[in-house]
Backbone as JSON Lines, residues from 0, in Angstrom:
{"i":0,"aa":"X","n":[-12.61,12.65,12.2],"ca":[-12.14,13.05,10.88],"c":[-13.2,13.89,10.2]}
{"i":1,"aa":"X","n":[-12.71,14.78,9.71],"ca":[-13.89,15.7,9.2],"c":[-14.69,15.32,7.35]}
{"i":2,"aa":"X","n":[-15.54,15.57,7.07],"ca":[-16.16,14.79,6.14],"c":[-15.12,14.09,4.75]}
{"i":3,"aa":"X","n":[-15.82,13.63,4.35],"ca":[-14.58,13.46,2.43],"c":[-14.42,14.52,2.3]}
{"i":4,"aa":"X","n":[-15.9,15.36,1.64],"ca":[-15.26,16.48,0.7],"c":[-14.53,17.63,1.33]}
{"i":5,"aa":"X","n":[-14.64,17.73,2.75],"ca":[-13.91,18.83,3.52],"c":[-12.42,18.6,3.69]}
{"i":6,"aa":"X","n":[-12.08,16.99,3.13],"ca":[-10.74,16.92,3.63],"c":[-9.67,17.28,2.48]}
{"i":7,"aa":"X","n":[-8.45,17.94,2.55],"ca":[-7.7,18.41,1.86],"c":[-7.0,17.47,1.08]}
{"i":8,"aa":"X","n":[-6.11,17.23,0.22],"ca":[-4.97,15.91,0.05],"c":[-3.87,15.56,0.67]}
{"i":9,"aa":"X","n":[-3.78,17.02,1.94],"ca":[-2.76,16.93,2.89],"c":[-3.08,16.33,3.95]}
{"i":10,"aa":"X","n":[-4.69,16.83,4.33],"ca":[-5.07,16.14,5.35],"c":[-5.19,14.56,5.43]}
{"i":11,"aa":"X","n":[-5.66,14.25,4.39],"ca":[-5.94,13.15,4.03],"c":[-4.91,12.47,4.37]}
{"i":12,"aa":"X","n":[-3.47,12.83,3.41],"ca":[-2.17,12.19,3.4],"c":[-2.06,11.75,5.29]}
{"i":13,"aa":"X","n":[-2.32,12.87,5.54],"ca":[-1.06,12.88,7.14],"c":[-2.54,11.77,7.97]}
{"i":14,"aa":"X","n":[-3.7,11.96,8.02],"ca":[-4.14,10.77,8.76],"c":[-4.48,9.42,7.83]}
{"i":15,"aa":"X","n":[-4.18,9.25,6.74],"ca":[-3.76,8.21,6.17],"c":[-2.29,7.43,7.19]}
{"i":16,"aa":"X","n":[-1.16,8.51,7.18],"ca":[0.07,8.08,7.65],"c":[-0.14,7.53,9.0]}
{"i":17,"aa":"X","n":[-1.09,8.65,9.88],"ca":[-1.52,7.72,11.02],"c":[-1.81,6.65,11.08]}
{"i":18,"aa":"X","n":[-2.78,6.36,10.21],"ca":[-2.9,4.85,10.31],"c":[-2.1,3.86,9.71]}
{"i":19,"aa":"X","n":[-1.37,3.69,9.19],"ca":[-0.07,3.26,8.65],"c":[0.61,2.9,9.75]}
{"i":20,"aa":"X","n":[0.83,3.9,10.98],"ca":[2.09,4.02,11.83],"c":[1.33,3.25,13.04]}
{"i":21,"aa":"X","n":[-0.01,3.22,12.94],"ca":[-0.92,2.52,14.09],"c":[-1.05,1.01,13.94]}
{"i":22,"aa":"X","n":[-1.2,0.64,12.27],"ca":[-1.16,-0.92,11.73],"c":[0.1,-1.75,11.67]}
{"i":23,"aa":"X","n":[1.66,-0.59,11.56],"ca":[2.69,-0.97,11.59],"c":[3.26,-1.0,13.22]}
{"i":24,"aa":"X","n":[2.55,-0.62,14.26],"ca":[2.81,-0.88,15.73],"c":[2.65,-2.54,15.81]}
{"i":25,"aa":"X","n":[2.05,-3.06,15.37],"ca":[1.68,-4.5,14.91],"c":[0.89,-4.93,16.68]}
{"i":26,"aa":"X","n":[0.08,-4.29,17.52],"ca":[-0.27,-4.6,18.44],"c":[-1.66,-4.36,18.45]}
{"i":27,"aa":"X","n":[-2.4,-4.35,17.32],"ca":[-4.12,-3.71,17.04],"c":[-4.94,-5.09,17.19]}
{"i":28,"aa":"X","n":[-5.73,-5.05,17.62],"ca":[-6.65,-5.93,17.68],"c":[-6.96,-6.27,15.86]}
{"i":29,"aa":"X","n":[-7.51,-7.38,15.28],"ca":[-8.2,-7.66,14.56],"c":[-9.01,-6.92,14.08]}
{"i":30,"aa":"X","n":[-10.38,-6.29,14.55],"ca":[-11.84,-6.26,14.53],"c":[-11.13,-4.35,14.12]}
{"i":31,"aa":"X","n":[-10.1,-4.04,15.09],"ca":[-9.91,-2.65,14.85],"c":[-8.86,-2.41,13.54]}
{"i":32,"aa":"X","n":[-7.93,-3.61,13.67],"ca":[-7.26,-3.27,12.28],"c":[-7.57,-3.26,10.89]}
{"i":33,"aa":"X","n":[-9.11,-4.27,10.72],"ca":[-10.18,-3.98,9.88],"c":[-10.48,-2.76,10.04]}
{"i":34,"aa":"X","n":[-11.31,-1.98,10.89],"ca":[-11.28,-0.59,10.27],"c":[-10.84,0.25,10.16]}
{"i":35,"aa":"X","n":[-8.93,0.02,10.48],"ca":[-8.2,0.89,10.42],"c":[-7.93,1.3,8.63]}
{"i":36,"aa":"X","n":[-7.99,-0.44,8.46],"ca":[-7.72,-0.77,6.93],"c":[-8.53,-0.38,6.07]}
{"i":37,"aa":"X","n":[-9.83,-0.17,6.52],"ca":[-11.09,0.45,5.92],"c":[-11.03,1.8,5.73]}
{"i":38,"aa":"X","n":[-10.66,2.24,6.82],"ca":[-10.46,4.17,6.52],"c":[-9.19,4.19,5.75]}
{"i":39,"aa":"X","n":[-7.91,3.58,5.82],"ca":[-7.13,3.63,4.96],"c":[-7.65,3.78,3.85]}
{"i":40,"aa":"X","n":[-8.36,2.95,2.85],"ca":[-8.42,2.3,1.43],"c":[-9.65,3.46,1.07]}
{"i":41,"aa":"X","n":[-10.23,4.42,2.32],"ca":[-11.12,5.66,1.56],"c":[-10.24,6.64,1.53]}
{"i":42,"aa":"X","n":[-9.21,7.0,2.55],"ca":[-8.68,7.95,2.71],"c":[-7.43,7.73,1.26]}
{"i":43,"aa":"X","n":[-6.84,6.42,1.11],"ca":[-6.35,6.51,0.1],"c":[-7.08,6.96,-1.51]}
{"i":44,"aa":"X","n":[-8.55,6.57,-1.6],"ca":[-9.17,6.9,-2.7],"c":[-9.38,8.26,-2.88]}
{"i":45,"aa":"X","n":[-9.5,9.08,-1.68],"ca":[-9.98,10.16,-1.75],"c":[-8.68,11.42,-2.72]}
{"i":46,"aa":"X","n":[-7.42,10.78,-1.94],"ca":[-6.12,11.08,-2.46],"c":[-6.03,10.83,-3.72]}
{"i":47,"aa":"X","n":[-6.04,9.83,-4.27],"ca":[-6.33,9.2,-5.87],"c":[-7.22,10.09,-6.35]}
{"i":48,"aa":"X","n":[-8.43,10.36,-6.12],"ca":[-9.92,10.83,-6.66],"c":[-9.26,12.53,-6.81]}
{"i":49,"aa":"X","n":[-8.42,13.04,-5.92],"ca":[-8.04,14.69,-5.59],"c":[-6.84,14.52,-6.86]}
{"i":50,"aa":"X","n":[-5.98,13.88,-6.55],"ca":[-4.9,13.76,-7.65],"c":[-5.2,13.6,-9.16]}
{"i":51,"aa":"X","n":[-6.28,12.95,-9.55],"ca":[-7.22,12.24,-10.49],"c":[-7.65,13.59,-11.24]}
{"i":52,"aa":"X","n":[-8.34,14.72,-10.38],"ca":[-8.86,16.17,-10.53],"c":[-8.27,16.98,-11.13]}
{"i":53,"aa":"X","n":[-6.87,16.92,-10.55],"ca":[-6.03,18.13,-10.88],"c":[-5.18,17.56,-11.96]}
{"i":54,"aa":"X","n":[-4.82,16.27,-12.26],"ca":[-4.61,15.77,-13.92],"c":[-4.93,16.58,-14.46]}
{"i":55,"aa":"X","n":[-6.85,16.22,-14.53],"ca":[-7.74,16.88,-15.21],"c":[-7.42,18.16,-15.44]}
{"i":56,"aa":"X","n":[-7.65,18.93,-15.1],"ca":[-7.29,20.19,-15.13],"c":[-5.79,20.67,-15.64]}
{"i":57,"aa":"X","n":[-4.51,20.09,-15.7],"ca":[-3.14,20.5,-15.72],"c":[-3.5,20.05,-17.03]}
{"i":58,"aa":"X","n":[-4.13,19.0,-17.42],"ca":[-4.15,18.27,-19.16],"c":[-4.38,19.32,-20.03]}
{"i":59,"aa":"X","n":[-5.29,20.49,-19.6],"ca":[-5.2,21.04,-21.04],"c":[-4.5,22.32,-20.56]}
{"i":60,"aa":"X","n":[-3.62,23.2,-21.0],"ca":[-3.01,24.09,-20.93],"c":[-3.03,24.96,-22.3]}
{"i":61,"aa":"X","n":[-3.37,26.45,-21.77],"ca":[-3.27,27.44,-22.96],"c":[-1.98,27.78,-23.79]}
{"i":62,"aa":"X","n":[-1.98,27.54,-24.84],"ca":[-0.88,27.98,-25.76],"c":[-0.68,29.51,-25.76]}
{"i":63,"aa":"X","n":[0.03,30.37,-26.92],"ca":[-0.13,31.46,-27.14],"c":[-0.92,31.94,-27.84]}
{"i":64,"aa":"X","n":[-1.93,31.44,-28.66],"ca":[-3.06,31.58,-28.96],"c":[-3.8,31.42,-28.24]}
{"i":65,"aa":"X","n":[-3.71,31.35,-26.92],"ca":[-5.4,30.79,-26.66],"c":[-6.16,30.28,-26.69]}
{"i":66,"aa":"X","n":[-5.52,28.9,-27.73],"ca":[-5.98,27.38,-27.49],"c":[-5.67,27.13,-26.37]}
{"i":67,"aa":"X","n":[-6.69,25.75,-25.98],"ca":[-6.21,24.63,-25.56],"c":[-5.54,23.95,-26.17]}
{"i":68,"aa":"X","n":[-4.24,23.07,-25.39],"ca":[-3.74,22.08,-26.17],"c":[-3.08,20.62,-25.05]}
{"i":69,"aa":"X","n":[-3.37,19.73,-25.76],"ca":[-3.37,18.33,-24.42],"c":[-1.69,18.46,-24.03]}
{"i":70,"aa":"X","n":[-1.51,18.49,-22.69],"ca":[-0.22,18.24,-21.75],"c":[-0.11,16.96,-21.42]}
{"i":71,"aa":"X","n":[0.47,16.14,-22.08],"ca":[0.83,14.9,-21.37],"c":[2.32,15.09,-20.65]}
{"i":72,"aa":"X","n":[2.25,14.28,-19.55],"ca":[3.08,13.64,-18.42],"c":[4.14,12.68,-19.2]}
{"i":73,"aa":"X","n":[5.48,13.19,-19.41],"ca":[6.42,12.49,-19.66],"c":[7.01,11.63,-18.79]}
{"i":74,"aa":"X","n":[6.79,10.39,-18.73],"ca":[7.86,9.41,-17.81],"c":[9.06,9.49,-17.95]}
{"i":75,"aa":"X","n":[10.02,9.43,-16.98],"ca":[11.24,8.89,-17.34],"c":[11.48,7.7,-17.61]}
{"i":76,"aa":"X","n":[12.73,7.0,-18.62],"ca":[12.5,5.76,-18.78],"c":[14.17,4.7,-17.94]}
């Protein structure tokens, strides 16, 4: 796997899924499904930490002036 910061949120995603599809074979040893579960829970942070970024960034958006002004994320209810 190539370093954290080199990895994309796609990359991340799709060998995240690998291991998902390797822990859900349900035939892993113990000792390996620990560190399957281990690279999971970075590869998931890293996704969180990338997603986390670009919040950041989408939050403030220019008006027609040329302010900034805060974008919040509407839920549906």
């Amino acid at each position: 796997m190539a370093k954290d910061s080199e990895l994309t949120f796609e990359s991340a995603i799709v060998e995240l899924e690998k291991i998902v599809d390797k822990l859900e074979e349900g035939d892993v040893p113990l000792e390996k499904a620990i560190n399957y579960y281990q690279e999971g829970m970075k590869l998931s942070k890293i996704c969180n930490d990338k997603l986390v970024h670009v919040q950041e960034k989408m939050s403030s958006i220019m008006n027609e002036q040329g302010e900034f002004e805060l974008f919040e994320i509407q839920e549906e209810e």
